[in-house]
N, C-alpha and C positions, 0 to 999 in steps of 0.2 A: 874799525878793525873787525874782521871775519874770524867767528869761533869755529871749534871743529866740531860741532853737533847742528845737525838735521834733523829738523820734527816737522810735525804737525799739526793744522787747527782740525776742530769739530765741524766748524760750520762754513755760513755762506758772509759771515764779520768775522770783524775779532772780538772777542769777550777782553773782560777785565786781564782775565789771568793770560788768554793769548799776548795782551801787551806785555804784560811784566815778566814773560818769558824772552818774547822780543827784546828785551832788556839787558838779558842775561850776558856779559860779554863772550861767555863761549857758543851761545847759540850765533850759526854764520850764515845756517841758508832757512826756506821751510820748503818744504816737499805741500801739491796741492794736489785732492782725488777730488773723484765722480760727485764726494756730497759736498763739494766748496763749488759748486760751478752751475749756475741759472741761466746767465747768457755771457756776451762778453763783458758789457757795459758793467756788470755788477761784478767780473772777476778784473778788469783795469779798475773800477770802484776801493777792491777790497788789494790788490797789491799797492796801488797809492795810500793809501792808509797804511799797510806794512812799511812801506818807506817812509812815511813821516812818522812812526813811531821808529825806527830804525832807518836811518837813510843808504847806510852801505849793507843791508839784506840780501841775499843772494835768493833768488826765488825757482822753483826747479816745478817739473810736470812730464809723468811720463805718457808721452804722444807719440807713439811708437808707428800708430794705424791698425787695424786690424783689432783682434781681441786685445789689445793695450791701448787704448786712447779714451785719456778724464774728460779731454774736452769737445763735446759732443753738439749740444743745441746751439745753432748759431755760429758754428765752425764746420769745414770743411771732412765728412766724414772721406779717411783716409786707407787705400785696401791697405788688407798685411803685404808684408814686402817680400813673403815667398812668390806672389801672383807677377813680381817683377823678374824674378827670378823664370818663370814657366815662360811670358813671353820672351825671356833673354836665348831659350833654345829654338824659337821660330823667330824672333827679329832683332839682335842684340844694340845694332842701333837705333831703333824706336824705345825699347826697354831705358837704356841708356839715357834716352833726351828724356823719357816719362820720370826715369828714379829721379834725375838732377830737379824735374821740374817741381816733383813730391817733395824732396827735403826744404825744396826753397819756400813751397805753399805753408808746410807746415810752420818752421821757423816763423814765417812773416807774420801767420796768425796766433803763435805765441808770443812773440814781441814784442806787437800788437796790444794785448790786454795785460803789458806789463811785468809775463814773465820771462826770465832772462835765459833761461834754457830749456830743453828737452833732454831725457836721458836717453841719448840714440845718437848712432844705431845699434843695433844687437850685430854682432861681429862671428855670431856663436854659426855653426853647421847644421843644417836641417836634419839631425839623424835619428839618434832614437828617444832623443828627452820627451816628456808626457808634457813640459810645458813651455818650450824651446818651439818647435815646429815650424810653421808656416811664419812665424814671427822673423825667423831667419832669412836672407835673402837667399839661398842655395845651397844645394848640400856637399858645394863644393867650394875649397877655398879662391879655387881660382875665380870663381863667377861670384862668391861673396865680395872678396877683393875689388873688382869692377864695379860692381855695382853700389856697395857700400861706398866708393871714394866717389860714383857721381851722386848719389845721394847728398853726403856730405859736402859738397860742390856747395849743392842748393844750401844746404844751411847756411854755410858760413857767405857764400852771397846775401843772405839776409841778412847776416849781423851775429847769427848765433855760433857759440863754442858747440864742441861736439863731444861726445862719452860715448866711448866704446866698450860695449856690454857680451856678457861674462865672464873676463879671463880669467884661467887661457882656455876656455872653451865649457861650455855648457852642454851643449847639444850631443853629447857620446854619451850623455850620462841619463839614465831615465826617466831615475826617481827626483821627483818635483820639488826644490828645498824649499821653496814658503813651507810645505807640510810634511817633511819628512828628511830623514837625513839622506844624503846624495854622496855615494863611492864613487870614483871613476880607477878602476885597478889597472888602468893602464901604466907602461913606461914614461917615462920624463922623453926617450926618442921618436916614440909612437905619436906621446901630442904634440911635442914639437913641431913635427914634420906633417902633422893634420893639422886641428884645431887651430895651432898656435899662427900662424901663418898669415894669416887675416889680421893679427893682431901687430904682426911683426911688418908687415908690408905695409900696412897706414897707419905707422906710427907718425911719418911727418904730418896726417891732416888731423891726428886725433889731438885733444886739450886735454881731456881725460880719460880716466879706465876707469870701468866697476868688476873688482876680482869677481869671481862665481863663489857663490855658500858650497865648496866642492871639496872633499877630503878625495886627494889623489893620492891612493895613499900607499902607491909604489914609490913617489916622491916625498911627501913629509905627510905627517899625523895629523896637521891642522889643516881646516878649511882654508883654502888661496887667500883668503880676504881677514885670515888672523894668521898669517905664516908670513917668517920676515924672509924665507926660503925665495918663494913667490915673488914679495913685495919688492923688498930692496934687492936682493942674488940677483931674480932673472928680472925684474921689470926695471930697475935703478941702476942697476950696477952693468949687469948681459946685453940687456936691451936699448942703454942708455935713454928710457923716459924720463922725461923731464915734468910731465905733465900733472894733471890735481888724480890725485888715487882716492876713490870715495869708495866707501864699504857700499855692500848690498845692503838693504834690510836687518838691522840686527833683531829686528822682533820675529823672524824667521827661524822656522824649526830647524833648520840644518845649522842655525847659526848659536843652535845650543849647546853643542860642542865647546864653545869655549866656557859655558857656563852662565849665571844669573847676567842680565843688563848690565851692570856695572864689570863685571869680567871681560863683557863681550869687547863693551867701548872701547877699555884698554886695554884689549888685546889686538885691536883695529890700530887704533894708535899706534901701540908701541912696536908691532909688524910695520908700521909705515904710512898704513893710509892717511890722508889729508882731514876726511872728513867723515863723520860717520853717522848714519843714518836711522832711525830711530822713529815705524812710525805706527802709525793707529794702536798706540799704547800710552797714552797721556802719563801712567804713573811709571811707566819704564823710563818714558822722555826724560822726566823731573830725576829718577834716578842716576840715567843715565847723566846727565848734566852736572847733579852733585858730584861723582865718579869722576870728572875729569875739569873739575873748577881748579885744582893747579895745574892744571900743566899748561906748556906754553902754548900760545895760540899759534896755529899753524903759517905756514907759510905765505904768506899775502901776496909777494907776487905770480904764484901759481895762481891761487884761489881769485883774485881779481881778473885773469884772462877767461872766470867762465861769466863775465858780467856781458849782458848781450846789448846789444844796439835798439836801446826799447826809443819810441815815437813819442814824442811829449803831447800830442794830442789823443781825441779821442779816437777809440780804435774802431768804431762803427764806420765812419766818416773816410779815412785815409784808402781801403780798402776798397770800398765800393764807389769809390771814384779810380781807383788802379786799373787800370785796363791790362796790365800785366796779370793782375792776380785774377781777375777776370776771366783771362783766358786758361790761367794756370789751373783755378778751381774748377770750371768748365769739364776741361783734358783730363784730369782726375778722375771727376766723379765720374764720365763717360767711362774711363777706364775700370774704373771699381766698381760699376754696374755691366760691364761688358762679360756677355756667358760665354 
């Protein structure tokens, strides 16, 4: 069974206590950064190990491209997905076959070393956010829309689910919420009819959503990601999603509006979300995790469609005999060296 908390390890193993966290039956996935990762051999190494101490783990990594990608030595370095965006105004069917072929490369080589998803794409508008930007693929919903669904093409050609990130919209908003709180004073018609759009239009290819750490707060008082406004009103109810809703980062400063870790969890919860996220905070985790040991474990058959189509061999081997990926990594990194 999958629990509704999301953490963290330390390193490049698991320690004593990463197991007996693994254990925990509300722990359902673990999130992996920049210090859990050597090559691939040693991160396939260290999530088979995760599954045999937990065999239904849900394992996550954000590989975005660009200034967001953990997995770096011995993967496919991938550009930000605004550079997709620029070529889509001078060639939108090259742009097009390059995004499809980027989502597929990516997926293949997290799968690959065992873990089951990426948190991507970013769904958000290139506009004035300090840490949204180029991460976006345009600063328009319509070229977002396009591009974001061939992207997602390529994942789920792999095998992987997809998360679309930060409803309903991030990018209008300036101030960066890992480090500060984040207003967006706009109307509930203004983002509707902007931001929201991208979110609304591929909904049939998304699995999941990660609300934004965003106090809209012409619309309700709570961040999207602790507002049952948001969660259930317009994403459950308005928008009819059926899909897994995971919180942002509750160790995040925008996300202290709801109050200490254990406030936050359940305030993710009991708004709606599926699953909540919890990370480079080892004593938040542990908190966080006490905080929500009754309540019921979320919904499994959501949380099972984000399990990806991982390769039961080694992931060095499958790859560099692919002549597909081959060409796919090639096309890439020409592209994401291209001045």
């Amino acid at each position: 069974m999958i629990g509704a908390l999301m953490l963290d390890i330390s390193g490049t193993t698991l320690t004593q206590q990463d197991i007996d966290l693994l254990q925990a039956p509300q722990v359902g996935a673990v999130i992996l950064f920049r210090r859990n990762i050597e090559s691939p051999q040693q991160v396939r190494a260290l999530t088979d190990h995760m599954r045999k101490v937990r065999p239904d783990i849900l394992i996550a990594v954000d590989q975005e491209g660009g200034r967001v990608q953990r997995l770096k030595d011995g993967f496919s370095l991938l550009p930000a997905m605004g550079r997709f965006g620029e070529l889509y105004q001078q060639d939108p069917t090259q742009a097009l076959q390059l995004t499809e072929q980027c989502g597929w490369l990516m997926a293949k080589e997290v799968l690959a070393v065992g873990i089951d998803f990426s948190f991507a794409p970013v769904l958000d508008l290139n506009g004035i956010s300090d840490v949204i930007g180029d991460r976006a693929f345009a600063n328009t919903a319509q070229q977002v829309i396009v591009l974001a669904r061939a992207f997602m093409q390529g994942m789920q050609r792999a095998g992987m689910a997809t998360t679309g990130k930060h409803f309903p919209g991030h990018g209008s908003v300036q101030a960066d919420s890992h480090v500060a709180a984040a207003i967006d004073p706009r109307s509930y018609a203004d983002i509707y009819q902007q931001d929201m759009q991208s979110f609304i239009e591929l909904q049939p290819q998304l699995t999941a959503i990660m609300p934004a750490h965003v106090i809209y707060s012409q619309v309700d008082a709570h961040p999207a990601g602790f507002s049952a406004f948001w969660v259930q009103q317009v994403l459950r109810q308005q928008l009819k999603f059926d899909g897994v809703i995971f919180s942002d980062d509750l160790s995040m400063q925008a996300a202290d509006a709801a109050g200490d870790v254990t406030a936050r969890i359940r305030a993710a919860l009991d708004a709606g979300c599926d699953m909540g996220l919890v990370c480079n905070d080892r004593a938040a985790a542990l908190a966080a995790l006490g905080a929500i040991e009754d309540y019921p474990l979320p919904d499994q058959t959501r949380l099972e469609k984000m399990r990806g189509q991982i390769p039961a061999v080694d992931p060095a081997q499958p790859l560099a005999a692919d002549a597909q990926w081959l060409a796919a990594k090639q096309h890439i990194e020409q592209f994401r060296t291209r001045v």
